[in-house]
Structure formats: C-alpha cells, structure tokens
C-alpha positions as MATLAB code, in Angstrom:
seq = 'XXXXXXXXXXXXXXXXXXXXXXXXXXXXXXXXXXXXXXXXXXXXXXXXXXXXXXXXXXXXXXXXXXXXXXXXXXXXXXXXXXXXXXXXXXXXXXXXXXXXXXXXXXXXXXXXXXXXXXXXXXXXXXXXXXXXXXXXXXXXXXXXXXXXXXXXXXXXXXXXXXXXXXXXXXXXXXXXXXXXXXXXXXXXXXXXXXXXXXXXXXXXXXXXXXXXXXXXXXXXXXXXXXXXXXXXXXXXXXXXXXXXXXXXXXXXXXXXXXXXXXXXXXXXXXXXXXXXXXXXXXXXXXXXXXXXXXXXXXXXXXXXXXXXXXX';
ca = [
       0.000    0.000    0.000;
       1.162    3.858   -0.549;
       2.643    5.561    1.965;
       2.102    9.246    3.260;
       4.462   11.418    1.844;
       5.829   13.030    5.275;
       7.504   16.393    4.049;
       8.939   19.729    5.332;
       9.187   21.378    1.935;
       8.285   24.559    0.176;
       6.571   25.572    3.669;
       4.338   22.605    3.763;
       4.770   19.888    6.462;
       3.140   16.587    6.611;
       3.475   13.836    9.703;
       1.563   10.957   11.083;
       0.715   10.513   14.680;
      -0.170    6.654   14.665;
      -0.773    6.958   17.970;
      -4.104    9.964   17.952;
      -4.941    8.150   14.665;
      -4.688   11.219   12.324;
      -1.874   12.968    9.876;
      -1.105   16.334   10.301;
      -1.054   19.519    7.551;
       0.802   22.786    8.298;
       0.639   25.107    5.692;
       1.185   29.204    5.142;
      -2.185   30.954    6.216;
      -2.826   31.669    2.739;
      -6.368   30.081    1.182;
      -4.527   29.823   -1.718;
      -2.595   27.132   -0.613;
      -4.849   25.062    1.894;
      -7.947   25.739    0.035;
      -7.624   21.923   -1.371;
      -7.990   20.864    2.470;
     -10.956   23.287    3.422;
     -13.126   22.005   -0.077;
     -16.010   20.387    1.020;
     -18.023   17.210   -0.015;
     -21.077   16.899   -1.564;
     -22.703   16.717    2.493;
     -20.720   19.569    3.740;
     -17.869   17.974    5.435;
     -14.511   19.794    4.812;
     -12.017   17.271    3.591;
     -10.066   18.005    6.353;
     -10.190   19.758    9.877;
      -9.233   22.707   10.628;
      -7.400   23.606   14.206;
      -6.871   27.110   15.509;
      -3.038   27.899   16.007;
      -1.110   30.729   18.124;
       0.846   31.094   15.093;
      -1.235   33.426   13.083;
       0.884   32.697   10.027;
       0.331   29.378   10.106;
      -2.942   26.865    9.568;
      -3.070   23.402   10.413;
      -5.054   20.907    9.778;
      -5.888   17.332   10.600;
      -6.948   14.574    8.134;
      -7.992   10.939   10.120;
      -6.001    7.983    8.896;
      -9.054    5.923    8.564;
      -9.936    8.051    5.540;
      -6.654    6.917    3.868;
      -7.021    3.624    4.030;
      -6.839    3.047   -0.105;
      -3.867    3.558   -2.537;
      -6.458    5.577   -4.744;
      -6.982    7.842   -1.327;
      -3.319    8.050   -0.366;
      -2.453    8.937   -4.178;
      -4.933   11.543   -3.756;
      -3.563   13.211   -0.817;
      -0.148   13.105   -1.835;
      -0.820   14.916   -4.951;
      -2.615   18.033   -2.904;
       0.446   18.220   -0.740;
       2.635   18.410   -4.479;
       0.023   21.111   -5.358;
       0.047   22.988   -1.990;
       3.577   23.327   -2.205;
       3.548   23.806   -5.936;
       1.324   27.046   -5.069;
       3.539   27.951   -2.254;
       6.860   27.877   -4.174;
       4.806   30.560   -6.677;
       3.277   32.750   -4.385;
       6.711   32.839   -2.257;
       8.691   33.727   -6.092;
       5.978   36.217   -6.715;
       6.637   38.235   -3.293;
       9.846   38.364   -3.570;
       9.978   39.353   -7.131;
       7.609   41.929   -6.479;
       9.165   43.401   -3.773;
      12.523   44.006   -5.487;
      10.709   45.296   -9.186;
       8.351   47.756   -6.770;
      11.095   48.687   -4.204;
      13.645   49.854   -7.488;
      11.148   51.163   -9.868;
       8.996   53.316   -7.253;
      10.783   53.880   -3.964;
      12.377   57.347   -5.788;
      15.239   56.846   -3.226;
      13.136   56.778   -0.446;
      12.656   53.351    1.847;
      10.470   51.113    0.454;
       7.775   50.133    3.362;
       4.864   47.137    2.609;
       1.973   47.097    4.419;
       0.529   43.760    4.885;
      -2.653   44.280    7.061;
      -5.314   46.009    5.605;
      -7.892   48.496    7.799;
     -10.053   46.502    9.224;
     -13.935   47.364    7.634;
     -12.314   50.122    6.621;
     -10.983   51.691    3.114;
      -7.652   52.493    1.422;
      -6.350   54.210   -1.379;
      -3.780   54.079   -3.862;
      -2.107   53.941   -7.613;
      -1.871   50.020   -8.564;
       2.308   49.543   -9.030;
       1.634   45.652   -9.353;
      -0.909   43.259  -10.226;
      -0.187   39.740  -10.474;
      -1.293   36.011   -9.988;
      -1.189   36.136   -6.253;
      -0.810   39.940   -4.721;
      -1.620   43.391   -6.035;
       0.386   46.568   -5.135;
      -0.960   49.880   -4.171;
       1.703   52.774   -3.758;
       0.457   55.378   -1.270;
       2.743   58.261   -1.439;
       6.221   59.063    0.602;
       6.506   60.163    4.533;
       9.573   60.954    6.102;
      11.592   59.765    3.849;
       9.585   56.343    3.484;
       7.581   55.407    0.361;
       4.644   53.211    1.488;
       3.314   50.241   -0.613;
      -0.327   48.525    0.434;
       0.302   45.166   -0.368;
      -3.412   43.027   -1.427;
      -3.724   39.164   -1.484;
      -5.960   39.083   -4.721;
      -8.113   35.941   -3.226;
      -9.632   38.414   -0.630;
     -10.801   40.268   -3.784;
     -11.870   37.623   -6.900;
     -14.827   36.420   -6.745;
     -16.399   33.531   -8.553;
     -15.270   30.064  -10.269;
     -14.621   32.119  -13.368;
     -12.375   35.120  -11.356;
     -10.748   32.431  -10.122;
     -10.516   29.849  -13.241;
      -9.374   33.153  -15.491;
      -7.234   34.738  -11.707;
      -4.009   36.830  -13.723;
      -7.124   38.643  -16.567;
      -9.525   39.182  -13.526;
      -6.917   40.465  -11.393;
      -5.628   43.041  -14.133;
      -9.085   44.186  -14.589;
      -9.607   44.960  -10.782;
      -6.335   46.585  -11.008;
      -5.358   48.178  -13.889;
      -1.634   49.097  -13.535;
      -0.652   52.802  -12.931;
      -4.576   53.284  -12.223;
      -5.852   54.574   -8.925;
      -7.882   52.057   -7.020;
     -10.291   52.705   -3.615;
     -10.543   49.203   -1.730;
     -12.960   48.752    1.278;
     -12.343   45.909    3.426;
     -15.896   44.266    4.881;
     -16.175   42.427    8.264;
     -15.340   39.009    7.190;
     -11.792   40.647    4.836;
     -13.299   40.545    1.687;
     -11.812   43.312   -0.387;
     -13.902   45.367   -2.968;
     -12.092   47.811   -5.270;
     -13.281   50.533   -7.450;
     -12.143   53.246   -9.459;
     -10.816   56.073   -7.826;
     -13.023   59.382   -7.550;
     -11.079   61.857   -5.220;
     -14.025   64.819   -5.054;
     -16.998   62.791   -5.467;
     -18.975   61.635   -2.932;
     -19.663   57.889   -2.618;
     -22.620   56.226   -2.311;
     -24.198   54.400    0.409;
     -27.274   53.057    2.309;
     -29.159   55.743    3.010;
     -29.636   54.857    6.807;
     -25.569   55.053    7.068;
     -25.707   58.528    5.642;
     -23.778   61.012    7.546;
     -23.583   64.932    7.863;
     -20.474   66.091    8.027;
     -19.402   69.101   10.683;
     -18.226   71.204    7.718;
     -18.325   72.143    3.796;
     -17.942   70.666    0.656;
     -14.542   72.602    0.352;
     -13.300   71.543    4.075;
     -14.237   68.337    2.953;
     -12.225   67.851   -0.277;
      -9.205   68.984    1.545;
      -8.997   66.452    4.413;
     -10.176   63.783    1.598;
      -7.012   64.475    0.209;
      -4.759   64.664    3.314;
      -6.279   61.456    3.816;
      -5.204   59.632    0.573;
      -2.102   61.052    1.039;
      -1.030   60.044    3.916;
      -3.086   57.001    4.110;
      -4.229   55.146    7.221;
      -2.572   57.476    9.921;
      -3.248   60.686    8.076;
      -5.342   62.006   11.458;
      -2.031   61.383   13.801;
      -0.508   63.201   11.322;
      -3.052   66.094   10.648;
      -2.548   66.406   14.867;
       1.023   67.273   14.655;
       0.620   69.661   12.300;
      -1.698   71.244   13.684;
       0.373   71.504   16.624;
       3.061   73.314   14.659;
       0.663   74.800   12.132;
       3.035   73.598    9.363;
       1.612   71.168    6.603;
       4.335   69.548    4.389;
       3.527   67.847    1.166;
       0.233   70.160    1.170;
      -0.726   72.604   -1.578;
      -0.799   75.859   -0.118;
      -4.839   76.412   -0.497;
      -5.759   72.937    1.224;
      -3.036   73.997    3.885;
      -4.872   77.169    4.620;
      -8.077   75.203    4.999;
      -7.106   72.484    6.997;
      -5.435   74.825    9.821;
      -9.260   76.685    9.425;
     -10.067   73.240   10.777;
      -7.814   73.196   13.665;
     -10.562   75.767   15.473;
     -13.568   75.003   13.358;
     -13.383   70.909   13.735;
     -10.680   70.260   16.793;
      -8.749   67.334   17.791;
     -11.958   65.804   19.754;
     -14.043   66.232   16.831;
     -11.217   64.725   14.280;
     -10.650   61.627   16.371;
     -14.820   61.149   16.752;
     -15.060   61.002   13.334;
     -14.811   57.656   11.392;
     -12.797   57.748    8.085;
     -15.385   55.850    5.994;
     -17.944   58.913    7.055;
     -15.518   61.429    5.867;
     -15.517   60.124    2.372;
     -18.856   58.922    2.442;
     -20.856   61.625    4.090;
     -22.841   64.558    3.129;
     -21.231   67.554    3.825;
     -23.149   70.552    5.854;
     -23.290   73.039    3.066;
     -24.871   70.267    0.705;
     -28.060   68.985    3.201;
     -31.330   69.955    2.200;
     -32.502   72.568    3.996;
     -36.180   73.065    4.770;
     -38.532   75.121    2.464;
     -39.141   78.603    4.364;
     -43.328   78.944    4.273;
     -44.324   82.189    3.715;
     -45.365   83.922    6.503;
     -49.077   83.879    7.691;
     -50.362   87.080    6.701;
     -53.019   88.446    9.697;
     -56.215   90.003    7.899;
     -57.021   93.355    8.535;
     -59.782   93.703   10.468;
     -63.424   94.875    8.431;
     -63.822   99.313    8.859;
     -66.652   99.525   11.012;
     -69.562  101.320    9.549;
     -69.752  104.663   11.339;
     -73.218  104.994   12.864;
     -75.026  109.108   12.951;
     -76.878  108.713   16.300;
     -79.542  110.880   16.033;
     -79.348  113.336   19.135;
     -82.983  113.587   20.451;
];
C-alpha cells in the first residue's frame, strides 16, 4: 500500500501521529494554498479539519487515517500536498519578485515600506504599481523619507469560479496598472475595489448617511490629506496642527485644513470615522427646509360709522 508522503518542503509539512490516529497539515495561512484541504463534499464535510493555532501565520489541519485507508486515497492526498507546495513555491517567487521590481522602480530613493494588514472594515487608497497572480500593489505616497506600498492578497478580492478559473485577466481588470484604485475591506476581509473618484462623494445606504461638521470645500481637503497620507493621516493632521506647518500640502488645502484646527478640533477629528468622511454629506450640501411664507393676519373689516340721532 502507498505511503504518506511526510515532508517539510516549500513551507508545507506533513506527519503521522499513529498513535491519535490522524496525519497532520501545516501550511502558510494563505487560502490559496490550503484551500484543497478546506473544499467540502457533496454533504458539507470539509475534507479536512481545521485547528486554531497561536501562530497566526500558520494553519493546520488534521486529516484521520481511517480516511486513507486506499492507494487511490493516499495517491490523492499526496498529490494536494505536491500542489500545496507547488502554489507555495509561486506565491513565495511572486513576493519576492515583487518586492525588489516595486522597491527599485517606485521607492524614488526613499525606503520602500509594505503594508501587509489592511484596515479593518475600513478603506484604502492608492495607484496600482503591481498586479499579479497572487498579490496586487498599491503605492500610497512618501513620509519621512519612506515610500509606502499597500500590499493586497488578490483571493480576498476575486470572486467567482470564473475570477478564479481566469485569476491573472480578472486580477488586471480589478487593477489596472498605474490606475488609482479605492478598496474597502468588509467584516469578514473581503476586499472590494473601485475606481478612484477623489471629489466625489460615494454612495451608500441611506440609513448610514452622515452629515459632516463642515463644507464641501473643508471636505475635499482632508479627503485628500487622507489619501495622502493614508491610514494614519489624522495622527498626522494632529502634529501639524500643533506646529501649524503642513508639508507635502498645496498651499490652499493647507490654509483650509489649519481653518479646521478651530472650526473641527482634535476631539471632533478623532470622533469622526474615516469611511464617514468620504462617504458623508457635507453641511453646506443637506437639504434645507422650504421657508413657508409667513401667515399674513387680515385686517380687520372698517366699522360702519353709525349718525346717532341726538334727540
């Protein structure tokens, strides 16, 4: 009979414990590469179970021996493990290729910095550097003297058999290169990108609406600060405020945004959620209610003046 391949290759490791009656699967945390192990059967049950791990980088998984108790079964498994670490040896080439093409082409001198963890159900912004198999690459602009680079595991955005089936076309389409992509992250990770629209306001459910605590104009400049500066732009903002200084800022957003340092306030900056400054209404634009004309009091009928006779 076939043996389990036991391995410790390519970031994939495979044992037996005899003894618990089970083989073991440690893979990268990627779905691309366990995904074969999570698939389930026509009842529901995932091929194999899943454990939870203090490792966060790491997923393992357990598959009992009794279910490879066949060559045909055996063969089987051996042949995900070949394809899991297939998969892993790619995305591992990809990343590092990546990381040296982005790093010399758009680092300008400065230190290239990748950003791994996106904003939790929250959004992010930039111009699309990379877009392969695997990962996309968003550059968002330089900060003392680093150049920061989101980096996007494209199976938190595709969607789909056919995304998937058709993955380097579907992942160029999301993310055209040189283009500038906005990407909101939902509470379970998925990723949603769209085309980049810096002054217009985005939709949403109208019972998430917000009104913003200033104008249209106030608005498009911290929009920008924002996207420029990315996910820490209100720490940022803060200090210069404090110094009333604003480098990397055009000159007319600079004057409005230390407006804002009375008019909005540190309290009122930190209150507000980033999503609600791109996607709320601001003050200047709610509809204000129609002024009725005023009630106008009838004049009072002249009283016909009476002779008395005098007797």
């Amino acid at each position: 009979m076939l043996k389990i391949q036991e391995i410790n290759l390519d970031g994939i490791e495979v044992w037996t414990e005899p003894e618990h009656n089970r083989a073991v699967i440690s893979t990268p945390n990627n779905f691309d590469i366990y995904w074969s192990l999570s698939r389930k059967d026509e009842n529901g049950v995932p091929y194999a179970e899943r454990h939870g791990s203090e490792d966060p980088s790491r997923a393992y998984f357990t598959i009992p021996l009794d279910k490879l108790n066949t060559d045909n079964k055996v063969r089987d498994f051996n042949q995900k493990m070949i394809s899991a670490r297939s998969t892993s040896k790619e995305i591992q080439n990809e990343h590092e290729d990546f990381k040296y093409t982005v790093a010399f082409d758009h680092s300008n001198g400065a230190t290239p910095c990748f950003k791994y963890r996106l904003p939790e159900s929250g959004y992010t912004t930039g111009k699309v550097v990379h877009a392969g198999k695997f990962f996309a690459v968003l550059e968002q602009g330089e900060r003392d003297g680093n150049r920061y680079f989101q980096v996007v595991k494209t199976n938190a955005v595709l969607q789909g058999r056919d995304e998937f089936l058709n993955r380097e076309d579907a992942v160029k389409k999301h993310f055209p290169m040189g283009e500038m992509r906005y990407m909101s992250v939902g509470p379970t990770g998925r990723v949603s990108v769209s085309e980049y629209q810096p002054t217009q306001q985005r939709e949403q459910a109208p019972e998430q609406s917000r009104t913003l605590p200033f104008n249209r104009t106030q608005k498009d400049a911290l929009m920008a600060f924002a996207e420029h500066f990315g996910e820490d732009w209100k720490g940022i903002l803060i200090s210069n405020w404090n110094v009333a200084r604003y480098p990397q800022v055009p000159p007319h957003d600079a004057k409005i945004l230390d407006g804002m340092r009375e008019s909005l306030g540190v309290q009122g900056l930190l209150q507000m959620k980033t999503k609600d400054l791109f996607l709320g209404t601001p003050s200047d634009e709610v509809a204000q209610p129609q002024r009725q004309a005023p009630i106008q009091q009838r004049q009072p009928k002249t009283q016909p003046k009476f002779n008395r006779s005098m007797s």
